[in-house]
Every structure is written in structure tokens, then in C-alpha cells.
PDB file of N, CA, C and O in Angstrom:
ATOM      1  N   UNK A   1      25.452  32.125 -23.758  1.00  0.00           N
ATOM      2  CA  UNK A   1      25.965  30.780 -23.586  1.00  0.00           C
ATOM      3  C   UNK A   1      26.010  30.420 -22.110  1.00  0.00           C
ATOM      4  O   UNK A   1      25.614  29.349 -21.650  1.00  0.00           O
ATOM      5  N   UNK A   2      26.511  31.384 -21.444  1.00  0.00           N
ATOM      6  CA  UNK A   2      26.341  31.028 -19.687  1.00  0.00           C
ATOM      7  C   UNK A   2      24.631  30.580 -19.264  1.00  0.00           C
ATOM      8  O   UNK A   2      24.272  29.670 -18.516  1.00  0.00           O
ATOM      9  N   UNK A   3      23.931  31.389 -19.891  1.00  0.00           N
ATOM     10  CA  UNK A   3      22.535  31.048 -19.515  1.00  0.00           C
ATOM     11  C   UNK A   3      22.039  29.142 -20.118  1.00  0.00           C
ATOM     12  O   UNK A   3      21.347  28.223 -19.680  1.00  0.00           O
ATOM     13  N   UNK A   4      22.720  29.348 -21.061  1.00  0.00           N
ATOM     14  CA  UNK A   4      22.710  27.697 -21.395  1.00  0.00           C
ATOM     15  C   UNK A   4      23.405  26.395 -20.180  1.00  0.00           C
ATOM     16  O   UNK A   4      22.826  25.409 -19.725  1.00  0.00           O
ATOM     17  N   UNK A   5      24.763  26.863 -19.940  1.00  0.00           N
ATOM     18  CA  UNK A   5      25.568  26.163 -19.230  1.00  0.00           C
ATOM     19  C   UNK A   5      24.520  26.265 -17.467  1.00  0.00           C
ATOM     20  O   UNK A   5      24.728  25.353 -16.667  1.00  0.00           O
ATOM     21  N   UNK A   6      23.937  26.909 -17.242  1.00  0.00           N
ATOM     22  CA  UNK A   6      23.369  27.548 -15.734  1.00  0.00           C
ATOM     23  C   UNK A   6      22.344  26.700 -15.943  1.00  0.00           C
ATOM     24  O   UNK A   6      22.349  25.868 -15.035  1.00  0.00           O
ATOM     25  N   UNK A   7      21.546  26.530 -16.638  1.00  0.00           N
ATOM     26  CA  UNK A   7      20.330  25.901 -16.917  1.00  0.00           C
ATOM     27  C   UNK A   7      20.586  24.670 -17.304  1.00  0.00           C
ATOM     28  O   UNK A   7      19.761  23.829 -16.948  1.00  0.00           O
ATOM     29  N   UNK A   8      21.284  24.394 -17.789  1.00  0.00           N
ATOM     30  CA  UNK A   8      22.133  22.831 -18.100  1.00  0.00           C
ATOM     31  C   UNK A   8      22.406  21.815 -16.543  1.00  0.00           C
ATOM     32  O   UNK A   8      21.950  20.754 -16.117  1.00  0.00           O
ATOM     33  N   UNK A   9      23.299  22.731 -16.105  1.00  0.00           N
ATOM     34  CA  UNK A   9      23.342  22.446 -14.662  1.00  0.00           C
ATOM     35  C   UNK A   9      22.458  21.979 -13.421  1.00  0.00           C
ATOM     36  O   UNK A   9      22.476  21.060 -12.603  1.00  0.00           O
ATOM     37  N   UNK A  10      21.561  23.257 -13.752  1.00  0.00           N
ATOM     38  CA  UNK A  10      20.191  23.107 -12.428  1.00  0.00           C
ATOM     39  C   UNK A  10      19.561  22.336 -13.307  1.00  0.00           C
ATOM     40  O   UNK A  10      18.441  22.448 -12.809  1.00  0.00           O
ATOM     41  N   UNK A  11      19.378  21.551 -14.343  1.00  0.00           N
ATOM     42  CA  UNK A  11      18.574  20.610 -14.981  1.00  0.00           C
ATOM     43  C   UNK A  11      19.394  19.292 -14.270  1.00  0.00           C
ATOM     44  O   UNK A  11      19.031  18.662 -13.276  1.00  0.00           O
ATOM     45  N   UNK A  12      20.472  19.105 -15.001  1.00  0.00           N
ATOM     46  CA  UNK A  12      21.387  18.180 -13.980  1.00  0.00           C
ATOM     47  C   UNK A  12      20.682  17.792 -12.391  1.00  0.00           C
ATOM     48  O   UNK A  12      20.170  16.779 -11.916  1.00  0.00           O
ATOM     49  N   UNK A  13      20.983  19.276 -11.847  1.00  0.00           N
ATOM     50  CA  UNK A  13      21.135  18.824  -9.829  1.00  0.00           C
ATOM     51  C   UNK A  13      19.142  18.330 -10.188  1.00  0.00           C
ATOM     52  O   UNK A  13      18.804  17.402  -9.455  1.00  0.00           O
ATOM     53  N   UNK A  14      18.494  18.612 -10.722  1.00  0.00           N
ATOM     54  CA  UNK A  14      17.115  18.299 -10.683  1.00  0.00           C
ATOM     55  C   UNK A  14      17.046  17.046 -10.787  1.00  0.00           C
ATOM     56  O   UNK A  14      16.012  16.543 -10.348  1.00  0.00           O
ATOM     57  N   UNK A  15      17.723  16.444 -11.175  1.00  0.00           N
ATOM     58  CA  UNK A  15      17.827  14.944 -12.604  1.00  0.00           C
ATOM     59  C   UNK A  15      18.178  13.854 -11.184  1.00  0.00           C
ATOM     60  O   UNK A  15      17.664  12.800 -10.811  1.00  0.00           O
ATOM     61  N   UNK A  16      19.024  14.494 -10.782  1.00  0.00           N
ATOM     62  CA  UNK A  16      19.641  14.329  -9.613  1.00  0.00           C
ATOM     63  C   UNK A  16      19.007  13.521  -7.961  1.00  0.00           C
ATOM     64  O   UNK A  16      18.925  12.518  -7.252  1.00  0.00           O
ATOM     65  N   UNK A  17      18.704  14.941  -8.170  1.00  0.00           N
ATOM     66  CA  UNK A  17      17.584  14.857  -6.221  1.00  0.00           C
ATOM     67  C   UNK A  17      16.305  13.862  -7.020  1.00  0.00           C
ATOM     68  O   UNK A  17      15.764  13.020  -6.304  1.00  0.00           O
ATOM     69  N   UNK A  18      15.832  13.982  -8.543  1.00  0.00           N
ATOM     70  CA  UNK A  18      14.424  13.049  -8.427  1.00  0.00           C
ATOM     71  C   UNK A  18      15.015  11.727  -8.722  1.00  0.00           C
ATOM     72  O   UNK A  18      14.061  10.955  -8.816  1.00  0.00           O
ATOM     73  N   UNK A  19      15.981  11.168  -8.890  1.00  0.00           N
ATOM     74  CA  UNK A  19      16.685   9.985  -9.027  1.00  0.00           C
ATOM     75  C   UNK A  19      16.640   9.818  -7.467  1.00  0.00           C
ATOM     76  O   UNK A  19      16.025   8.813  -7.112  1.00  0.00           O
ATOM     77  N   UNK A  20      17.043  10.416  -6.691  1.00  0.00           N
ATOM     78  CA  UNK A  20      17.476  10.140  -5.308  1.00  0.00           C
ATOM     79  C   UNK A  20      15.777   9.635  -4.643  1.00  0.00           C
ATOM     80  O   UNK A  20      15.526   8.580  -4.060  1.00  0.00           O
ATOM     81  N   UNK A  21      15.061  10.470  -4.881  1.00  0.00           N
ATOM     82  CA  UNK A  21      13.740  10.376  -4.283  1.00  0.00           C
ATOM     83  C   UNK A  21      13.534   9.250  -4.868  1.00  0.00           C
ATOM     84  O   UNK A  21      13.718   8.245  -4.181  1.00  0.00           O
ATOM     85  N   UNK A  22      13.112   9.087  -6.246  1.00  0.00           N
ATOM     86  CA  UNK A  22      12.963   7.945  -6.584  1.00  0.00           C
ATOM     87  C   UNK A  22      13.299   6.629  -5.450  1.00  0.00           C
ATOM     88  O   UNK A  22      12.659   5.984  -4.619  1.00  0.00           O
ATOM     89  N   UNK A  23      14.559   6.674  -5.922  1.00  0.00           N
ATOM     90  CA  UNK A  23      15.307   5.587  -4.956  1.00  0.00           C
ATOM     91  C   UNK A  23      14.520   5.224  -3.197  1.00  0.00           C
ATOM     92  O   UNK A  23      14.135   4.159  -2.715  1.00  0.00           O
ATOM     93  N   UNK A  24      14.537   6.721  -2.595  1.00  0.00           N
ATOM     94  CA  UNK A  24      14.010   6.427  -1.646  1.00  0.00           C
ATOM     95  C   UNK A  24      12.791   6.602  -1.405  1.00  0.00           C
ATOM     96  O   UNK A  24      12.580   6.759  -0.203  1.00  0.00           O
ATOM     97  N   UNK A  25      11.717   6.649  -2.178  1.00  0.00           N
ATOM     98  CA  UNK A  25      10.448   6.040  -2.019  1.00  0.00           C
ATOM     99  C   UNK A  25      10.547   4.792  -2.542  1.00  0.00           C
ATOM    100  O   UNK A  25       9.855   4.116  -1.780  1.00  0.00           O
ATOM    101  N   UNK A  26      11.036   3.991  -3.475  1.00  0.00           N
ATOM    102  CA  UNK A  26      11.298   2.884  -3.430  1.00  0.00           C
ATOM    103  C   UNK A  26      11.426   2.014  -2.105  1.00  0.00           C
ATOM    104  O   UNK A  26      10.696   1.099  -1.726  1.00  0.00           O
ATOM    105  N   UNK A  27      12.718   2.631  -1.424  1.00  0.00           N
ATOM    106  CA  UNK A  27      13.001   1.497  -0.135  1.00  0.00           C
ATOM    107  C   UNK A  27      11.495   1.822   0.927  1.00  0.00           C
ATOM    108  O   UNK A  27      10.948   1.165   1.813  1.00  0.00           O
ATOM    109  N   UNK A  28      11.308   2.715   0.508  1.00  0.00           N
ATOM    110  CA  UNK A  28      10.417   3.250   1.929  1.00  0.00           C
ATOM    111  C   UNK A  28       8.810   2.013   1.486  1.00  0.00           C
ATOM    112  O   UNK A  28       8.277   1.191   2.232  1.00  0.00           O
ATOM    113  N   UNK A  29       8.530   2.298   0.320  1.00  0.00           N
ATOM    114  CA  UNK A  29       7.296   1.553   0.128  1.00  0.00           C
ATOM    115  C   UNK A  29       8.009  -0.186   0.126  1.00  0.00           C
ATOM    116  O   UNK A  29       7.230  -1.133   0.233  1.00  0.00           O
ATOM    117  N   UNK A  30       8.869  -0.321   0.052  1.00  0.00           N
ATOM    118  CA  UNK A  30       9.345  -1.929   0.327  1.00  0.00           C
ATOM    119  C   UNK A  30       9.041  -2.538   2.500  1.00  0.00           C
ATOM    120  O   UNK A  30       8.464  -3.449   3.093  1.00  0.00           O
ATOM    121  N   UNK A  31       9.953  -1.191   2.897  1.00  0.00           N
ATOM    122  CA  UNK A  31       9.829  -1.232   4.311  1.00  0.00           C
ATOM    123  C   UNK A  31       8.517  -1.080   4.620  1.00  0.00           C
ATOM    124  O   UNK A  31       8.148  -1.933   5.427  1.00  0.00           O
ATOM    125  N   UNK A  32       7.655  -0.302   4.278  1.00  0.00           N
ATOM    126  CA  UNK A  32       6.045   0.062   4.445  1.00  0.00           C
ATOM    127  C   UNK A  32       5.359  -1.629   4.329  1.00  0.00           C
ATOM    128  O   UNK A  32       4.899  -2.323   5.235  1.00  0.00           O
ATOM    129  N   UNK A  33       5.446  -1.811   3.449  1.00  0.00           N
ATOM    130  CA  UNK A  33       5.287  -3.115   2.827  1.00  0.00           C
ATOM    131  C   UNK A  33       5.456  -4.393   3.879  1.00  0.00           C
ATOM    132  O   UNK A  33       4.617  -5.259   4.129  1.00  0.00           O
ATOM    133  N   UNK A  34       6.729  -4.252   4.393  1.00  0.00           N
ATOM    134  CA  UNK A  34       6.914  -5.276   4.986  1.00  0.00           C
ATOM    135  C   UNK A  34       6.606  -5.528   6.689  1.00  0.00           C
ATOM    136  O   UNK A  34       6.287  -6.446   7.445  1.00  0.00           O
ATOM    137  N   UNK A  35       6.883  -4.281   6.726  1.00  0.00           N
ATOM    138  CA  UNK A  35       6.406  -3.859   8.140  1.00  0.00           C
ATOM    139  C   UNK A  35       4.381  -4.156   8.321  1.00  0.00           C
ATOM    140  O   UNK A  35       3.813  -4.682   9.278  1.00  0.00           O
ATOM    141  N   UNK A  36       3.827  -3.671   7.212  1.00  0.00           N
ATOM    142  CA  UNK A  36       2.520  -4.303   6.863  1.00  0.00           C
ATOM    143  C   UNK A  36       2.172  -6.125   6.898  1.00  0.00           C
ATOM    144  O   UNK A  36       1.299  -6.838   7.394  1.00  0.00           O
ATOM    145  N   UNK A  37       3.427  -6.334   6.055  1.00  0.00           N
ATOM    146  CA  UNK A  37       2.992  -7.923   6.203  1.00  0.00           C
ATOM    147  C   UNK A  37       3.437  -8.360   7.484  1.00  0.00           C
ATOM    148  O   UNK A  37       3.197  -9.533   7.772  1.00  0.00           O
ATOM    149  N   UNK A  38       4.047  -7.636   8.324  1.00  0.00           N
ATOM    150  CA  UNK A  38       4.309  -8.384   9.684  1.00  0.00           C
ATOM    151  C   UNK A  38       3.272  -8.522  10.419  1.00  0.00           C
ATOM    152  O   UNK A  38       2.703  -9.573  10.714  1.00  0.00           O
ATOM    153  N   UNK A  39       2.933  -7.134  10.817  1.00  0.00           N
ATOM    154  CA  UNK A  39       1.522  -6.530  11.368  1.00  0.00           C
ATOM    155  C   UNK A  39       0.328  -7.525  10.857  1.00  0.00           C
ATOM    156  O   UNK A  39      -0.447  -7.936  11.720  1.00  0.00           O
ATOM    157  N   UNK A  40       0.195  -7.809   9.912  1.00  0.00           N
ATOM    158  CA  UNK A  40      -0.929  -8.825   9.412  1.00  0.00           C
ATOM    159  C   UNK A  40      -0.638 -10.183   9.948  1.00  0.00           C
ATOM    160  O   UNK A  40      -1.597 -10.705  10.516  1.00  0.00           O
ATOM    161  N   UNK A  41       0.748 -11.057   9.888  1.00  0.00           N
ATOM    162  CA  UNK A  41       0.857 -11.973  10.577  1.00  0.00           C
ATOM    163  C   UNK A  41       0.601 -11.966  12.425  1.00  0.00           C
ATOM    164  O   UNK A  41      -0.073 -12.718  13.129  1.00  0.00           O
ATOM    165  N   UNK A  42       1.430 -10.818  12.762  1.00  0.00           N
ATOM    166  CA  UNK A  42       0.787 -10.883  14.146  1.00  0.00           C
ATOM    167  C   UNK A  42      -0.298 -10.685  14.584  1.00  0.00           C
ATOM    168  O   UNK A  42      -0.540 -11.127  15.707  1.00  0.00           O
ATOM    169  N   UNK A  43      -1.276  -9.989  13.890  1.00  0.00           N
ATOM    170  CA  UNK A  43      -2.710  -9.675  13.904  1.00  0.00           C
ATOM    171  C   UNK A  43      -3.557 -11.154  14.022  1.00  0.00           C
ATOM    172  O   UNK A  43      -4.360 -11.495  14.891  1.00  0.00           O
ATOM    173  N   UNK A  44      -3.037 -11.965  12.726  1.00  0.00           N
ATOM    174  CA  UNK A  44      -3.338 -13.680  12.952  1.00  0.00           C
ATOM    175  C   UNK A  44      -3.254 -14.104  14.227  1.00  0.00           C
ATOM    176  O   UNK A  44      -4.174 -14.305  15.019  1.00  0.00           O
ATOM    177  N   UNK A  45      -1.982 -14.239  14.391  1.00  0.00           N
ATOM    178  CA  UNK A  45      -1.576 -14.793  15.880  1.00  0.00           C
ATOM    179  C   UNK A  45      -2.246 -14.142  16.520  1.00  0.00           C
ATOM    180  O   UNK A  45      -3.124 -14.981  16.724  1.00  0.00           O
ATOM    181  N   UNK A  46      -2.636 -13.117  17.134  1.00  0.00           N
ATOM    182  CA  UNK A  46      -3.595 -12.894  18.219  1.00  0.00           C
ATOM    183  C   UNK A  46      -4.448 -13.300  18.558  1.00  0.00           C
ATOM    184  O   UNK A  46      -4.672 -13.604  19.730  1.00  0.00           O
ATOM    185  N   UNK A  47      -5.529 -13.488  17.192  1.00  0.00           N
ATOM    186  CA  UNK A  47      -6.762 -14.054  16.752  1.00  0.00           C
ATOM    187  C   UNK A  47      -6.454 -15.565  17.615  1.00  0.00           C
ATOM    188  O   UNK A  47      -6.890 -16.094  18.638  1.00  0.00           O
ATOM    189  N   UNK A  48      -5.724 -15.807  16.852  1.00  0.00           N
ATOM    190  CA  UNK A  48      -5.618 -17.316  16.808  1.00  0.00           C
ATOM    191  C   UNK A  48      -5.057 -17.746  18.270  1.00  0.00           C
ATOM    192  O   UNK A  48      -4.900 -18.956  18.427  1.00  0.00           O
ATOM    193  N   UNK A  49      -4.697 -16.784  19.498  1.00  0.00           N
ATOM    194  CA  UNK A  49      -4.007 -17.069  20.417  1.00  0.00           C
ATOM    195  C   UNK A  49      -5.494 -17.050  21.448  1.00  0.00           C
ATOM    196  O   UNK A  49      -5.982 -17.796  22.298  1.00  0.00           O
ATOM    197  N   UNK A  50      -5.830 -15.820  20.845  1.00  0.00           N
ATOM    198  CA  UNK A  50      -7.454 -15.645  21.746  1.00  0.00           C
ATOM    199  C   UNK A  50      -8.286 -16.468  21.735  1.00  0.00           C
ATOM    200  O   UNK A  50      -8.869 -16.653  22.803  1.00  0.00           O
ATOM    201  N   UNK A  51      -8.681 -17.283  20.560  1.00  0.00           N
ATOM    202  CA  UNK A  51      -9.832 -18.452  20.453  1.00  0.00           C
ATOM    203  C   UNK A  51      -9.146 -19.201  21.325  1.00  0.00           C
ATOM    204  O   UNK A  51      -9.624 -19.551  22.404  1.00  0.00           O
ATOM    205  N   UNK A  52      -7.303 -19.679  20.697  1.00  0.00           N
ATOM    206  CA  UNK A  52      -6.997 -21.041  22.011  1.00  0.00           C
ATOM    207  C   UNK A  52      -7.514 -20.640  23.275  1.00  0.00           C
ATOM    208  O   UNK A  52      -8.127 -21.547  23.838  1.00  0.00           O
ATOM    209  N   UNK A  53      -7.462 -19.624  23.861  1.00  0.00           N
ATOM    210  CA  UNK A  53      -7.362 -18.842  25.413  1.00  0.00           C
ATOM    211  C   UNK A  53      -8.987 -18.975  25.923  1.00  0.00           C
ATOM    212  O   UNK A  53      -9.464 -18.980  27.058  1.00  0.00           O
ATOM    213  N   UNK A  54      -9.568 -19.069  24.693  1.00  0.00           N
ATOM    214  CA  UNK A  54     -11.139 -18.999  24.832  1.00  0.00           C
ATOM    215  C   UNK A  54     -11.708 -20.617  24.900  1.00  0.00           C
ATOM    216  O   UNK A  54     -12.668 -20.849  25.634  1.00  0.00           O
ATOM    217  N   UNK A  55     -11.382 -21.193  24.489  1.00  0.00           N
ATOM    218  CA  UNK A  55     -11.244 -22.603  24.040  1.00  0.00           C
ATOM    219  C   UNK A  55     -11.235 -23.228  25.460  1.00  0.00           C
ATOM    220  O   UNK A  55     -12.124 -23.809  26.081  1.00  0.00           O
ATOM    221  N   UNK A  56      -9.427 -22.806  25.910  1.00  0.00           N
ATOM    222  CA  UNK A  56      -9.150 -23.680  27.354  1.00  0.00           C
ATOM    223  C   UNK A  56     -10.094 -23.186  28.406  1.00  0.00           C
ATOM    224  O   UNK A  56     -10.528 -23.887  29.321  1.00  0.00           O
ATOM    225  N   UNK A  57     -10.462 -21.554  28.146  1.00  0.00           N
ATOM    226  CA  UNK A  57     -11.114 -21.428  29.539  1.00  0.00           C
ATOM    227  C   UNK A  57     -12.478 -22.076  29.327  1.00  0.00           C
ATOM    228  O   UNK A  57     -13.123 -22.369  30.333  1.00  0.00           O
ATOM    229  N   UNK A  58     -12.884 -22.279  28.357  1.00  0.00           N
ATOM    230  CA  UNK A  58     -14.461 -23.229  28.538  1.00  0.00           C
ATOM    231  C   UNK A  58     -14.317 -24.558  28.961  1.00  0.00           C
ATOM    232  O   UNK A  58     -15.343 -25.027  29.453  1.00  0.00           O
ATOM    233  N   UNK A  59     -12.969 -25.588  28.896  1.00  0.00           N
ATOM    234  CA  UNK A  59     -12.367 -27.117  28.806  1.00  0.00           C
ATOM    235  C   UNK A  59     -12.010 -26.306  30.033  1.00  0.00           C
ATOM    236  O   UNK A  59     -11.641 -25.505  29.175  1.00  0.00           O
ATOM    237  N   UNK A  60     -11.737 -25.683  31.266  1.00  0.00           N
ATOM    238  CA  UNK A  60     -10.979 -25.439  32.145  1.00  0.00           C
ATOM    239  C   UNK A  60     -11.899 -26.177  33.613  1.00  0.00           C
ATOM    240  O   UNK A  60     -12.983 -25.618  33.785  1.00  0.00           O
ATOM    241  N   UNK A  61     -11.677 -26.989  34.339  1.00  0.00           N
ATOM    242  CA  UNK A  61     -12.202 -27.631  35.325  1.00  0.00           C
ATOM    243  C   UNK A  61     -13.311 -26.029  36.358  1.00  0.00           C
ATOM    244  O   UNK A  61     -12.740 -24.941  36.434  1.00  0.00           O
ATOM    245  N   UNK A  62     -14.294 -26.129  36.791  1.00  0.00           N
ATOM    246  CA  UNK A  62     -14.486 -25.328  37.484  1.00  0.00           C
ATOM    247  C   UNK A  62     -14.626 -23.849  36.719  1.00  0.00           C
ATOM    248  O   UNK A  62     -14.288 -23.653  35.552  1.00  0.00           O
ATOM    249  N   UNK A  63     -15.314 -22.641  37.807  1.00  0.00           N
ATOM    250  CA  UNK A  63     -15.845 -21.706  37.141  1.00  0.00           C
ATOM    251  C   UNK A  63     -15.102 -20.817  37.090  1.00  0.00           C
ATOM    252  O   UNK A  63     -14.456 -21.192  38.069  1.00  0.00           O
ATOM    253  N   UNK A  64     -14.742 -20.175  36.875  1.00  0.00           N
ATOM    254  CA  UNK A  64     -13.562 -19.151  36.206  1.00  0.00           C
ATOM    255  C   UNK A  64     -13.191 -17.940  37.683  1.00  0.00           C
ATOM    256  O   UNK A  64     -12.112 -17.507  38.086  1.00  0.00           O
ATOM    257  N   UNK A  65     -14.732 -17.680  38.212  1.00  0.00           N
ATOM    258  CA  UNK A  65     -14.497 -16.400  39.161  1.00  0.00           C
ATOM    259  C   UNK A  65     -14.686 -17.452  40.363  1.00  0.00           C
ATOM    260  O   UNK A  65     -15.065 -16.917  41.405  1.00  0.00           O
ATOM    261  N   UNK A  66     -14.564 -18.348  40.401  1.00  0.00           N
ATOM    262  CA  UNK A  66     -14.379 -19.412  41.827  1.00  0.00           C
ATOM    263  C   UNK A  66     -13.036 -18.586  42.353  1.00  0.00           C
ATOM    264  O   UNK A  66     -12.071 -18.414  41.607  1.00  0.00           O
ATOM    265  N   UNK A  67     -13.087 -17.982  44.028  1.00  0.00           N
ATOM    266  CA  UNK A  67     -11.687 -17.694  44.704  1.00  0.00           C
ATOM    267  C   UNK A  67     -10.888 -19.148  44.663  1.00  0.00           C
ATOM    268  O   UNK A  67     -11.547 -20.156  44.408  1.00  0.00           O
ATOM    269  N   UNK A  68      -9.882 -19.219  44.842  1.00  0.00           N
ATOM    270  CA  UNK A  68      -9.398 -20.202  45.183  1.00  0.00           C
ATOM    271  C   UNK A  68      -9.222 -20.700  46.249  1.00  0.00           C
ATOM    272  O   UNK A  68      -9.133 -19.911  47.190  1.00  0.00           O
ATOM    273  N   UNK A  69      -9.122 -21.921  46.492  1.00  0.00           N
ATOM    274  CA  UNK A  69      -9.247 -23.138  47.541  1.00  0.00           C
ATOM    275  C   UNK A  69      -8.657 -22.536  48.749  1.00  0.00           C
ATOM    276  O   UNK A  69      -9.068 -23.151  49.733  1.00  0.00           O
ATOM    277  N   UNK A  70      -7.703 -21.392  49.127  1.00  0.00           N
ATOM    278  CA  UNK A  70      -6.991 -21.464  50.282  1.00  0.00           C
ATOM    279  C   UNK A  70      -7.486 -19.944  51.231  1.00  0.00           C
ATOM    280  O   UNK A  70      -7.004 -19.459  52.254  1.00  0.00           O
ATOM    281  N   UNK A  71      -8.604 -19.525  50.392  1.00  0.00           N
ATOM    282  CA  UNK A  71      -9.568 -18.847  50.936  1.00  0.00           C
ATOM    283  C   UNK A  71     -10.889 -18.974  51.574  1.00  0.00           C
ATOM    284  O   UNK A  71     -11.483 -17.971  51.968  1.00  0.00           O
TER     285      UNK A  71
END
């Protein structure tokens, strides 16, 4: 009967820790997740910061490697 109750138990603490894991691969693939969709929005914005940057320097008066005037 002890061998029942012992094994009862460590079935329990098992039941246990994979409930727990559970749980925290849950939060972890939510945070993974979101931390991903950030990274993808700022990835946009870069894009999208570089064409403006590319944009003005072609609309920009004058040639780019001109020294300036007080040289």
C-alpha cells in the first residue's frame, strides 16, 4: 500500500511541474510573440524612414559631398 501512496504522490508532484511548464511556455510564446510583432513594426519604420531619407537627399538643393560654403 505505501508503494501505491509513493507513486500516487510523485504522479501528483509530476501533474504538477507539467501544469507549471505548461503555464510558462504559454506566457513565454505570448512574450515571444509580441516582442516579434514589435520588431516587425520597427523593421517597417526603418524601411520607411530610409526611403524618406533617400527621397530628401535627391529633393536636397546641391550635391551631397559639396564641403560647405565656409571652406
Amino acid at each position: 500500500m505505501s508503494d501505491v501512496k509513493t507513486l500516487s504522490e510523485r504522479i501528483d508532484t509530476l501533474e504538477t511541474r507539467l501544469t507549471f511548464q505548461d503555464e510558462t511556455i504559454e506566457t513565454l510564446n505570448k512574450t515571444i510573440t509580441a516582442q516579434w510583432q514589435k520588431i516587425d513594426a520597427l523593421t517597417r519604420q526603418i524601411v520607411h524612414l530610409n526611403e524618406r531619407l533617400q527621397e530628401a537627399e535627391t529633393r536636397a538643393p546641391g550635391a551631397a559631398n559639396e564641403p560647405p560654403p565656409h571652406y
